[in-house]
C-alpha positions in Angstrom: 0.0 0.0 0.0 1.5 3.8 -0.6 1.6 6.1 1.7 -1.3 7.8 0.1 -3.1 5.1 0.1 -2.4 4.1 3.6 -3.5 8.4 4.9 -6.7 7.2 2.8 -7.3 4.7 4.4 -6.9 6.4 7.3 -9.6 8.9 6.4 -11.7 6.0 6.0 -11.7 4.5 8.9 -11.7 8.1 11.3 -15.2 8.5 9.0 -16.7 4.7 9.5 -15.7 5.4 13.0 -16.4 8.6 14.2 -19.9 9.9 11.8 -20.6 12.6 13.3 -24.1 13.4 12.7 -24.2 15.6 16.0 -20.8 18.4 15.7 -20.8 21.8 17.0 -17.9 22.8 15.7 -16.2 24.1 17.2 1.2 27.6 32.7 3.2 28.7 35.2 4.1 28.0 38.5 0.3 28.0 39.3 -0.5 25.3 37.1 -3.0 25.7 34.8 -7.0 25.5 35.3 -8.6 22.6 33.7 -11.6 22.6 31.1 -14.5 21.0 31.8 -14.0 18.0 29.1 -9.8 17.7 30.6 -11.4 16.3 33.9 -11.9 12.2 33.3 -13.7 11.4 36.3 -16.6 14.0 36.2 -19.6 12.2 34.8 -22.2 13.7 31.9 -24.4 14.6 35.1 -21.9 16.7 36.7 -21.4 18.8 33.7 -24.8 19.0 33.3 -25.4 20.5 36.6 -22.7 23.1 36.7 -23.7 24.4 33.5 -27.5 24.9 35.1 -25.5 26.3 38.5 -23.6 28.5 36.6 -25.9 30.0 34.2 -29.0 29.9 36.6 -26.4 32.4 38.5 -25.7 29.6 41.4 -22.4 30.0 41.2 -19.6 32.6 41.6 -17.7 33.4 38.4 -14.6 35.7 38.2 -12.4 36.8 35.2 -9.7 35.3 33.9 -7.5 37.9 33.1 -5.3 37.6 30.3 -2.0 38.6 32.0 1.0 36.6 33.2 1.7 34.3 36.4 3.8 35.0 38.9 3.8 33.5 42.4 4.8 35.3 45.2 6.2 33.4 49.1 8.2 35.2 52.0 11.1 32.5 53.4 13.6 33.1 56.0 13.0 36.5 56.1 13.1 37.3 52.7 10.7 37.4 49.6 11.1 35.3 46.6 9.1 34.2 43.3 9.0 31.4 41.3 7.4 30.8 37.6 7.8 27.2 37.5 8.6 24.0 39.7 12.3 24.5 40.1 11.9 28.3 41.6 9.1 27.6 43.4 11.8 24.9 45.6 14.4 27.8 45.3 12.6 31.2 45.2 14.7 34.0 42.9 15.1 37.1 44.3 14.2 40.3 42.3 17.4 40.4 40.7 17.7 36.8 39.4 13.7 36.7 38.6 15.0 39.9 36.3 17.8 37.7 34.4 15.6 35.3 33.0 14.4 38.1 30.6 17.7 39.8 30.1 16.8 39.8 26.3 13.3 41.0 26.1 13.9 44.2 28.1 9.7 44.9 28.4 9.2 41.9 30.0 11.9 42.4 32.5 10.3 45.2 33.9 7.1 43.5 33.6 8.1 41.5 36.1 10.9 43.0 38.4 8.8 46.3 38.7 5.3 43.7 39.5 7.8 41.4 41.9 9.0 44.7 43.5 5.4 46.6 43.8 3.8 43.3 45.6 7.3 43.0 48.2 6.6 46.7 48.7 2.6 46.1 49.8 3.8 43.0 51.6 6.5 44.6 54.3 3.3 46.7 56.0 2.4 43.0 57.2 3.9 42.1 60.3 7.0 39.6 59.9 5.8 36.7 62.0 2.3 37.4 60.1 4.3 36.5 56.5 6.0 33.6 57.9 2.8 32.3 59.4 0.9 32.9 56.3 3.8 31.6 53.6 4.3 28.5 55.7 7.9 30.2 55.3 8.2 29.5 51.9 5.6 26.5 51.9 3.0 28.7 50.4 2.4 31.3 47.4 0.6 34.4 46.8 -0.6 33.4 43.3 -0.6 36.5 41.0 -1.8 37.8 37.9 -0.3 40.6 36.4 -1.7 42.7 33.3 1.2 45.3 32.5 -0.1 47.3 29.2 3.4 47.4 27.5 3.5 43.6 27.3 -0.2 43.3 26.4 -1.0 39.8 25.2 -4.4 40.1 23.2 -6.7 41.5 25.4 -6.8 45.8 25.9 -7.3 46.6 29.7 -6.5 50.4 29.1 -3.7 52.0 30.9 -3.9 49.5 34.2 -1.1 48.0 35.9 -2.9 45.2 37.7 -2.0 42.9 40.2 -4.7 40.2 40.9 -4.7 38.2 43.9 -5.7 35.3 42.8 -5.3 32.5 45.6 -2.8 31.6 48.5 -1.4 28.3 46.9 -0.8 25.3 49.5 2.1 23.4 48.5 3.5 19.8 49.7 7.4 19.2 50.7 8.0 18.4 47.2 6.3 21.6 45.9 2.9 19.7 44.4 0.0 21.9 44.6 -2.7 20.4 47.3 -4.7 23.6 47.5 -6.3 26.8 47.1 -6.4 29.0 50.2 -9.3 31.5 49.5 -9.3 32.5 53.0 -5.9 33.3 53.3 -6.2 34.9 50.2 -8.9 37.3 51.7 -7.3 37.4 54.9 -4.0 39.1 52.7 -6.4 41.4 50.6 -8.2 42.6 53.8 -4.5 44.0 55.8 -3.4 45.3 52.3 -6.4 47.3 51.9 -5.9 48.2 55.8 -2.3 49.4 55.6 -3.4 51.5 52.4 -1.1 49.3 50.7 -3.5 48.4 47.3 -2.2 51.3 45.4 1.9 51.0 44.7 3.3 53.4 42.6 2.8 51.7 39.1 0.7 48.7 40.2 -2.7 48.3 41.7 -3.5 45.2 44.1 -6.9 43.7 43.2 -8.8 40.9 44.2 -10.7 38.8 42.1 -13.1 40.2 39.3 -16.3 38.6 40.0 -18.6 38.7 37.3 -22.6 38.7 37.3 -25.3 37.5 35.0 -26.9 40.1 33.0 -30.8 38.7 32.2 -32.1 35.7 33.9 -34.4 35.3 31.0 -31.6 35.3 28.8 -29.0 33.2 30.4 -32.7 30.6 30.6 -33.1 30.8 26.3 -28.8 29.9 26.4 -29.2 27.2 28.5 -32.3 25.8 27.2 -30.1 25.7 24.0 -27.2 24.2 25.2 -29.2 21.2 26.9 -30.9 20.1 23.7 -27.1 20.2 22.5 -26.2 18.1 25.5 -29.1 15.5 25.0 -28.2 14.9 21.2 -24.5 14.6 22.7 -25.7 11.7 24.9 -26.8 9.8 22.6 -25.6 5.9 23.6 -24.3 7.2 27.1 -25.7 7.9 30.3 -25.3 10.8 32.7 -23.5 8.2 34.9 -21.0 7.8 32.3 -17.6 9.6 32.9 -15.7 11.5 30.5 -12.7 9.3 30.3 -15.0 6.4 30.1 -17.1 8.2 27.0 -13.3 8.5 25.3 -12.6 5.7 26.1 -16.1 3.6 24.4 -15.2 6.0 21.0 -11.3 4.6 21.0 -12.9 0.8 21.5 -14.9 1.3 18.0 -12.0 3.1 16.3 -9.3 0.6 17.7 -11.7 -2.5 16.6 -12.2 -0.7 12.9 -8.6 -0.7 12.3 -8.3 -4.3 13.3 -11.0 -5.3 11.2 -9.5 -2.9 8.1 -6.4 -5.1 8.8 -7.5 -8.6 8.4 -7.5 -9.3 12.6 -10.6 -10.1 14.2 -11.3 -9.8 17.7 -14.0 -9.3 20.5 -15.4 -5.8 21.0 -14.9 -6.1 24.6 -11.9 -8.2 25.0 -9.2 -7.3 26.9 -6.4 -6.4 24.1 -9.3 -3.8 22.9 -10.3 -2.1 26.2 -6.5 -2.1 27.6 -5.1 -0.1 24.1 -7.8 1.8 24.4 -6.6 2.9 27.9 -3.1 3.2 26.5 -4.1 6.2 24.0 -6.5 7.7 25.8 -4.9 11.0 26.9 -7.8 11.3 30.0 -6.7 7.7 30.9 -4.2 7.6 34.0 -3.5 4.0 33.3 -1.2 3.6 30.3 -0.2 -0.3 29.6 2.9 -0.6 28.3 3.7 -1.9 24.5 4.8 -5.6 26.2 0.7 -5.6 27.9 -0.5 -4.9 25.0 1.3 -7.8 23.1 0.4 -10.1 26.0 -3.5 -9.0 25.8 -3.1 -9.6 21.8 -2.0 -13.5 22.5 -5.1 -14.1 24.8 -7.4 -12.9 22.1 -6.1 -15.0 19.6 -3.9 -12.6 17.7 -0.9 -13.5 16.1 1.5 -11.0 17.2 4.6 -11.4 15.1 2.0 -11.2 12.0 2.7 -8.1 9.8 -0.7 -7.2 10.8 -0.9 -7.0 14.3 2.5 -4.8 13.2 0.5 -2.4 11.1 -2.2 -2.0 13.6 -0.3 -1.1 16.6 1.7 1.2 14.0 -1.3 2.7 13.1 -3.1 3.4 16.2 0.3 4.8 18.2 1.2 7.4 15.2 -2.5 8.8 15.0 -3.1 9.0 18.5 -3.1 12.7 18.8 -5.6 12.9 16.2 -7.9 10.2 17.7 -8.1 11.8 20.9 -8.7 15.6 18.8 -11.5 13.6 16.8 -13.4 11.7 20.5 -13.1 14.5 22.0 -14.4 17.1 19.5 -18.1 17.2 20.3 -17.4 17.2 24.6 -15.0 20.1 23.8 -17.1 21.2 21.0 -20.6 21.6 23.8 -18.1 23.4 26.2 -16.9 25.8 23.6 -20.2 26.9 22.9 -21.1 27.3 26.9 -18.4 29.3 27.4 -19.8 32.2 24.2 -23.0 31.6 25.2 -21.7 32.1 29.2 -19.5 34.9 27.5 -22.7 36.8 26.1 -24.7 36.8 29.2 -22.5 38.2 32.3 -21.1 41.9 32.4 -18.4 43.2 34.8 -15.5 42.2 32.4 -12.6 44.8 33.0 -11.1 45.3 29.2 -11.0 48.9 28.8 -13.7 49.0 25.4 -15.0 45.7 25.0 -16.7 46.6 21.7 -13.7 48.6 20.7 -11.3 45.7 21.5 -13.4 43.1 19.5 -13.0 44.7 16.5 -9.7 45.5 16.5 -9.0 41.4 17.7 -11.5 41.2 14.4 -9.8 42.7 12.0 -6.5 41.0 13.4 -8.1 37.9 13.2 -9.1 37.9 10.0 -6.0 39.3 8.1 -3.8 37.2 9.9 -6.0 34.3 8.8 -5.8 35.5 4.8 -2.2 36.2 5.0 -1.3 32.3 6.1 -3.8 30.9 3.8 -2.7 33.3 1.0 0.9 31.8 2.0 1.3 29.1 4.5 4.8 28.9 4.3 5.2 31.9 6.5 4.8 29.1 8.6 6.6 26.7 10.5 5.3 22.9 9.8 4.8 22.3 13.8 2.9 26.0 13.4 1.1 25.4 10.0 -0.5 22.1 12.4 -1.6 24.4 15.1 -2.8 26.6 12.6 -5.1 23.9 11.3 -6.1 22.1 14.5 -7.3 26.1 15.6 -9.1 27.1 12.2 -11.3 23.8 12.6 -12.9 24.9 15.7 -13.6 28.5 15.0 -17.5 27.7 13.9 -19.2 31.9 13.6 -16.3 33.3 15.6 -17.5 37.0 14.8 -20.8 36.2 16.6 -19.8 34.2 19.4 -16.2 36.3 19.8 -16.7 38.2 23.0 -13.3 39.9 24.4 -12.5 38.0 27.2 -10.1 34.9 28.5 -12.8 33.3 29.9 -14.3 33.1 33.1 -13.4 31.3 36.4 -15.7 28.7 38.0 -14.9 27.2 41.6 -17.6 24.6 42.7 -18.8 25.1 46.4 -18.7 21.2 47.3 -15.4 20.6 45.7 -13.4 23.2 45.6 -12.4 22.6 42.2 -11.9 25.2 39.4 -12.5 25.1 36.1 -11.9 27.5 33.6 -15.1 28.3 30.5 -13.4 30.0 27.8 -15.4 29.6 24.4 -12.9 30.1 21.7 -10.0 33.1 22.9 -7.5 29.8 23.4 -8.0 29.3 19.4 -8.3 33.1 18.4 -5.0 33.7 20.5 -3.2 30.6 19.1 -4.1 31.8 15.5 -3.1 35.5 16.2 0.1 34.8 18.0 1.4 32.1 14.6 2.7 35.8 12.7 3.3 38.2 15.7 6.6 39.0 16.3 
C-alpha cells in the first residue's frame, strides 16, 4: 500500500468510526485551570449540573485575566518568586527573577517592577504574620499581572494590575494540594488596611467577579445548550464519565482498524479495552507496548504477523488525532457554553469591549488571509496548530466576545474550572505571525 493510500485509508476509517451526525464545531508555577471535558472522572451529570448552577447564576464566576503568572512566598525573612517547579523549591530574588528576561527588556520590567510593587505592599504586614501565612516558603501568593506594555491580546486600558488570585498550598516536594481562598482574603483585607493596594505603578486587586446580565436570557442559552447536550448523549448515560465516554469512541475506532487489517477480535476483550486505555490522553493507566502484546496473544492474535505490526503502528502514530477527533463534540458543547456564558455576564474589565473586538476582528481575520494566501510563513509544527485552531472556529464574529474566559470554583469541591469559548483558538491563530 502507498503512503497515500495508507492516509486514505486512514480517512476512512476516522469516517466509518467517528460519523458525526451531532458536531458543534467548534502555565506557570500556578499550574494551569482545567476545562470542563480535561477532567476524566466528572460524569455527563456533573457537567450537566454546573452548566445549570452556573448559568442559573448559582455560582460565583470571576475573570480570567489575560495577564501573566507570577507566584509570590516570604522565606527566611526574605521574599522570593517562582514561575515554574524549580523556583518555586528555590525562590529567585528580584534580581535573578530579572535575568531570565535579560533579552526582552519589556518583559523584564514586567516582572521586576510587579515582583517589586507586591514586596513593597507585603513589608506593611507584620514579619511573623508573613512567615505564618507563607508557611515560610511552603506557600504562594498566586498572582496575575496585566502590564499594558507587554499586552498579550486583550486591551485593559492603561492598568497596571495585580490580581490576587489565591494563597497556593504546597507539599514538601512543591505539588500543589490547594487553594487557600481564605488566606487569600485574609492578605487582601490587611493590604487594603495598611493602604497598601495602590503601589506606585501597580494596583492590588482581588478577584473580578462577574454577574449575570438577564435571567431570561441566560434561561433561552441554556435551554439551548441542553438540547445540545441530550443529542450529545446519545448511547451514554449521565452516569458515564468523561474518560470512560473516550474511552467507548477509542474501542470502535481501535476495533475498525483491526478489522481494516484482516484481525478479528471481540469488542470487549481485553487487548481492545486495555489499548484503548493506553491512548487515551484522560486515561491515568497507560499499559505498556509488552501488555498490549500479552493482551493480543489471549485474544487470539498473532503477534509477530505483519498485521498486528501495522495496527499497533497505526493506532500509536494517529493518537493525537484520535483523541482531537473523540473528544471534538465534549470540547465542542463546552466551547459553545463558554460564548454563550461569555454573552450573558457583564463586569468584564477590558478597557472597550466593543472597541477591543474589532480590532481582535480585524486582526483575526488578516492574519487568517495572510497564512492561507501563504502558508509557508509558517513553521510545519505552526502550520498544524494553525489547522487544529481554524477547525474549531465555527461563527467566531458572533460568538467572539473579548475575554479569557471566566473562572468557576464549585462550592462542594473546591475545584476550578476555567469556560473559555474560543479566545484559546483566536489567540493561538493571532500569536502564529506576531513578532
Amino acid at each position: 500500500m502507498s503512503k497515500k493510500d495508507f492516509v486514505l485509508d486512514l480517512n476512512q476509517i476516522l469516517k466509518e468510526t467517528l460519523d458525526e451526525t451531532f458536531l458543534l464545531v467548534e502555565g506557570g508555577a500556578a499550574g494551569r485551570i482545567m476545562h470542563l471535558y480535561e477532567d476524566g472522572k466528572m460524569t455527563f451529570g456533573e457537567m450537566r449540573q454546573i452548566l445549570q448552577e452556573v448559568f442559573h447564576g448559582k455560582t460565583t464566576l470571576t475573570e480570567k485575566l489575560d495577564g501573566f503568572n507570577l507566584m509570590v512566598t516570604y522565606k527566611d525573612g526574605k521574599f522570593g518568586f517562582a514561575r515554574n517547579k524549580a523556583t518555586l523549591k528555590d525562590p529567585m530574588d528580584i534580581d535573578r527573577l530579572g535575568q531570565h528576561f535579560d533579552g526582552n527588556p519589556k518583559l523584564k520590567e514586567a516582572f521586576t517592577e510587579s515582583a517589586s510593587s507586591f514586596a513593597k505592599a507585603l513589608k506593611t504586614i507584620e514579619p511573623n504574620d508573613l512567615t505564618r501565612l507563607f508557611n515560610n516558603g511552603q506557600n504562594f501568593a498566586n498572582i496575575e499581572v496585566v502590564y499594558p506594555p507587554c499586552q498579550n491580546i486583550l486591551d485593559y486600558g492603561n492598568r497596571c494590575i495585580l490580581q490576587l488570585n489565591s494563597v497556593d498550598v504546597f507539599d514538601e516536594k512543591m505539588n500543589k494540594v490547594s487553594e487557600d481562598q481564605d488566606s487569600a482574603k485574609w492578605l487582601y483585607e490587611n493590604l487594603k488596611k495598611n493602604d497598601a493596594l495602590k503601589q506606585e505603578m501597580f494596583e492590588i486587586s482581588e478577584q473580578n467577579v462577574l454577574r449575570m446580565k438577564d435571567s431570561v436570557s441566560a434561561e433561552k442559552a441554556l435551554g439551548m445548550l441542553m438540547e445540545d447536550f441530550d443529542k450529545l448523549l446519545d448511547g451514554f448515560s449521565l452516569k458515564t464519565t468523561i474518560q470512560d465516554y473516550a474511552n467507548e469512541r477509542l474501542k470502535r475506532y481501535i476495533l475498525n482498524v483491526c478489522n481494516h487489517n484482516g484481525i478479528e477480535v471481540e469488542r470487549d476483550c481485553t487487548f481492545i479495552s486495555e489499548m484503548a486505555q493506553r491512548l487515551n490522553y484522560l486515561s491515568h493507566k497507560r499499559p505498556t507496548k509488552s501488555d498490549i502484546c500479552t493482551f493480543a496473544k489471549r485474544a487470539g492474535v498473532n503477534v509477530h504477523s505483519p498485521e498486528y505490526k501495522k495496527v499497533v503502528e497505526t493506532l500509536e502514530s494517529q493518537r493525537d488525532a484520535m483523541n482531537e477527533e473523540i473528544m471534538k463534540p465534549v470540547e465542542s458543547l463546552v466551547s459553545k457554553a463558554g460564548s454563550l456564558l461569555l454573552k450573558n455576564v457583564t463586569g468584564f474589565i477590558s478597557a472597550d469591549p466593543a472597541k477591543t473586538s474589532q480590532k481582535l476582528a480585524l486582526e483575526l481575520e488578516s492574519t487568517i488571509s495572510e497564512i492561507e494566501k501563504d502558508n509557508g510563513k509558517l513553521t510545519p509544527d505552526k502550520l498544524k496548530l494553525f489547522n487544529k485552531n481554524i477547525k474549531k472556529l465555527d461563527n467566531w464574529k458572533e460568538n467572539f466576545f473579548p475575554s479569557e474566559g471566566v473562572v468557576i470554583k464549585l462550592g462542594k469541591t473546591g475545584k476550578c474550572y476555567k469556560i473559555t469559548g474560543q479566545f484559546g483558538n483566536i489567540n493561538q491563530i493571532l500569536h502564529l505571525l506576531r513578532k
